[in-house]
C-alpha positions as CSV (number, residue, x, y, z in Angstrom):
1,X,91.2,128.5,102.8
2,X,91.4,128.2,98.9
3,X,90.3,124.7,97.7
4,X,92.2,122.4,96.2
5,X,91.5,121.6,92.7
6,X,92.1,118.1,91.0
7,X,91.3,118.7,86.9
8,X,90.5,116.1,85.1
9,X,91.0,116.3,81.2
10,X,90.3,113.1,78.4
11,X,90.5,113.1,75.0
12,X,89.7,109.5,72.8
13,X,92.2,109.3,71.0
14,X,96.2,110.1,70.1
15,X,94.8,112.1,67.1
16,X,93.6,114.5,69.7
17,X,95.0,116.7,72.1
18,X,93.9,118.0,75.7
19,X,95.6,120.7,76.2
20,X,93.2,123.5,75.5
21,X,91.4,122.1,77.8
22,X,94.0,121.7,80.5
23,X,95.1,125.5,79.7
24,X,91.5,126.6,79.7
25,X,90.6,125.0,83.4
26,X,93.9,126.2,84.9
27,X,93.5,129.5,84.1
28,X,89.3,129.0,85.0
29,X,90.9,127.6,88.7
30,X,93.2,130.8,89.1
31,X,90.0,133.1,88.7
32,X,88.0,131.4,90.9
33,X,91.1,131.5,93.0
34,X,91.2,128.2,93.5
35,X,94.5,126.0,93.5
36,X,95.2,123.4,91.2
37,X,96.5,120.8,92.6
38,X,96.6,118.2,90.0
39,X,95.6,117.7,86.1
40,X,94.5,113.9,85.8
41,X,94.9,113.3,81.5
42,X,93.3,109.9,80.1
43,X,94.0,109.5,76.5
44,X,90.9,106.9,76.3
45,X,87.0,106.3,75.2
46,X,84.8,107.6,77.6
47,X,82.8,104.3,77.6
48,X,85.7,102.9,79.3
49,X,84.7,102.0,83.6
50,X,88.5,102.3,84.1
51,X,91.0,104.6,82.7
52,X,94.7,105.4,84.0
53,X,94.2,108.6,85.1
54,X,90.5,108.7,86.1
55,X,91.7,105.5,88.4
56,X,94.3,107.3,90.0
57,X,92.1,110.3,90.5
58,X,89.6,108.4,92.5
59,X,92.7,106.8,94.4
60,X,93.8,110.3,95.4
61,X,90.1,111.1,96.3
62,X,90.1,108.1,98.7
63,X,93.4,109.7,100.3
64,X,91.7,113.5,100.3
65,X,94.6,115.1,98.6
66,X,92.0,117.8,97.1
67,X,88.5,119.6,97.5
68,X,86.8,120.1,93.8
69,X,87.0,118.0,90.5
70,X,86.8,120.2,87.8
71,X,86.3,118.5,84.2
72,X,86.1,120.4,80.8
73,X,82.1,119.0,79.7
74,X,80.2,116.2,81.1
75,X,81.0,114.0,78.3
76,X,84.8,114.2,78.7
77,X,84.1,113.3,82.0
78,X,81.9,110.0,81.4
79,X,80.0,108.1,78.5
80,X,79.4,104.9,80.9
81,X,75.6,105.8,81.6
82,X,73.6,107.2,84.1
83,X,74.2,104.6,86.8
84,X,77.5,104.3,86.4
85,X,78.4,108.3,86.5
86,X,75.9,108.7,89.3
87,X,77.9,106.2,91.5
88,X,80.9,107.9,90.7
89,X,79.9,111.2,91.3
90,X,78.2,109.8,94.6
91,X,81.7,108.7,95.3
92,X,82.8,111.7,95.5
93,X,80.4,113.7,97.4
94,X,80.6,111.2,100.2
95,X,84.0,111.9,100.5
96,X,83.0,115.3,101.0
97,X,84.7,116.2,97.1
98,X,83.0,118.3,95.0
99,X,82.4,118.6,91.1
100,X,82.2,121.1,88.6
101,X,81.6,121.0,84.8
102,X,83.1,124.0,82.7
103,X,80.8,124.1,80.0
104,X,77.9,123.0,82.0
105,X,78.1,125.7,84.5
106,X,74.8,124.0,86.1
107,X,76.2,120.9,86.5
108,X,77.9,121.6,90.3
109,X,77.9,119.2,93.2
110,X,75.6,122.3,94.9
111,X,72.0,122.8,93.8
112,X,68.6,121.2,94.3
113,X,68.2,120.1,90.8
114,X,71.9,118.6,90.7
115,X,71.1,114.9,90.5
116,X,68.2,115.5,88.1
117,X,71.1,117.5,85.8
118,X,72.9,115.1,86.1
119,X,70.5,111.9,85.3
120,X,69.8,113.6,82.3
121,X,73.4,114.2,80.8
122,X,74.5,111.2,81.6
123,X,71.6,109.9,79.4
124,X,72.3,112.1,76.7
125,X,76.2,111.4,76.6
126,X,75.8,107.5,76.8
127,X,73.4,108.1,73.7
128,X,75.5,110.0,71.6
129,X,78.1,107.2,71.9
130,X,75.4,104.7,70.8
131,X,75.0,106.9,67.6
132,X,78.1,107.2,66.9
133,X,79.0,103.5,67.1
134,X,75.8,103.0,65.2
135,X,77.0,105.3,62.1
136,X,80.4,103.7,62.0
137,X,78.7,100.1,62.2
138,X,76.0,101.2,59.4
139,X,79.2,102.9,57.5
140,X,81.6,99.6,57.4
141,X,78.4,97.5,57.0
142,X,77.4,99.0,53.7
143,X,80.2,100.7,51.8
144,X,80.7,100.6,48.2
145,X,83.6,100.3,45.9
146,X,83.6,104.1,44.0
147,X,80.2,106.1,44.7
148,X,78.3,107.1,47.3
149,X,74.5,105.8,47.2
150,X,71.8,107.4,49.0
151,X,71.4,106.6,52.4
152,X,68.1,105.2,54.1
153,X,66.7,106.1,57.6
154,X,68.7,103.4,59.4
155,X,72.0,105.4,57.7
156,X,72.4,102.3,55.6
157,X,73.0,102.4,51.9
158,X,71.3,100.5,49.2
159,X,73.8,99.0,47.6
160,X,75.9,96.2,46.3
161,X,77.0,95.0,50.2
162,X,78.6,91.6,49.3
163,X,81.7,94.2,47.9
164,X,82.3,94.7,51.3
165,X,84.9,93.6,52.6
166,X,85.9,94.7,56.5
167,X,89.6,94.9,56.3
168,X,89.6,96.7,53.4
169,X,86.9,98.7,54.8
170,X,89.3,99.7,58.1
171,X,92.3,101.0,55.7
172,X,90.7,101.8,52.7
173,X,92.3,100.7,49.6
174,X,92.8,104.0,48.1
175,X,92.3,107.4,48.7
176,X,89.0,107.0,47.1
177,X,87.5,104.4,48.9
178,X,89.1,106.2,52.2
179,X,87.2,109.3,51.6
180,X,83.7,107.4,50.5
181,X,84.4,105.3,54.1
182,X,84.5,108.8,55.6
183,X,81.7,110.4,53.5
184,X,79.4,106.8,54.6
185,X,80.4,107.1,58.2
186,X,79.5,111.0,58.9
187,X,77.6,111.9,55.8
């Protein structure tokens, strides 16, 4: 019997767009000859416990309407932390549902060194979403009016900070100080 297949796809924002990935895992599930049975879609951060889709994806799990989740990476599928991810994925291996990362071809609900994969990605994807919040906080924190000072270890500038100010800092005023917001943030 060919397993049923629930995808589950997220992107953070409007600005993006999930398709490629939804494209790319239908066409991975007709190759492994599996059926799709469903593409759950959260437009959403990842830090987020609960999301529209991802909520109605574990609601379906609950009701056994499909076999396998298959997700795009790891971090589309969750940025909440190692405890957190493990429960959920816990979730759904007691329910006899099994998992799959594309990109992470060794993260699979079979294998002895699954939960110890899995411990450590979790890790690294709750990380990277610390550093990022980190270099947009350092980035509103300390931007300047027309130039871009050097930066120091904490991503900080030295600079004239009393400028600041936060809601100009979320627009930008100009196009100037809109590309120098950019340049502070990812630089």
């Amino acid at each position: 019997m060919k397993s049923k297949v629930a995808i589950y796809v997220r992107v953070s924002t409007n600005k993006q767009d999930a398709n490629n990935q939804v494209e790319i895992l239908r066409d991975f599930c007709k190759t492994s000859g599996w059926n799709n049975f469903k593409v759950y879609s959260d437009i959403v951060t990842g830090t987020k416990d609960s999301r529209p889709a991802w909520d109605e994806m574990f609601k379906d799990a609950h009701k056994k309407l499909f076999d396998t989740v298959l997700f795009w990476s790891f971090d589309r599928f969750s940025r909440s932390g190692t405890l957190f991810t493990l429960q959920k994925l816990h979730e759904l291996e007691l329910l006899h549902i099994g998992y799959k990362s594309y990109q992470e071809q060794y993260i699979d609900s079979v294998g002895m060194f699954k939960d110890t994969v899995i411990s450590i990605f979790a890790t690294i994807a709750k990380a990277e979403r610390e550093r990022i919040s980190e270099r947009t906080k350092a980035g509103l924190r300390c931007e300047c009016n027309h130039k871009l000072p050097a930066h120091n270890q904490d991503g900080c500038t030295k600079c004239d900070c009393e400028k600041f100010s936060r809601k100009g800092a979320r627009r930008g005023k100009d196009k100037k100080q809109r590309k120098l917001r950019r340049g502070v943030i990812y630089g």
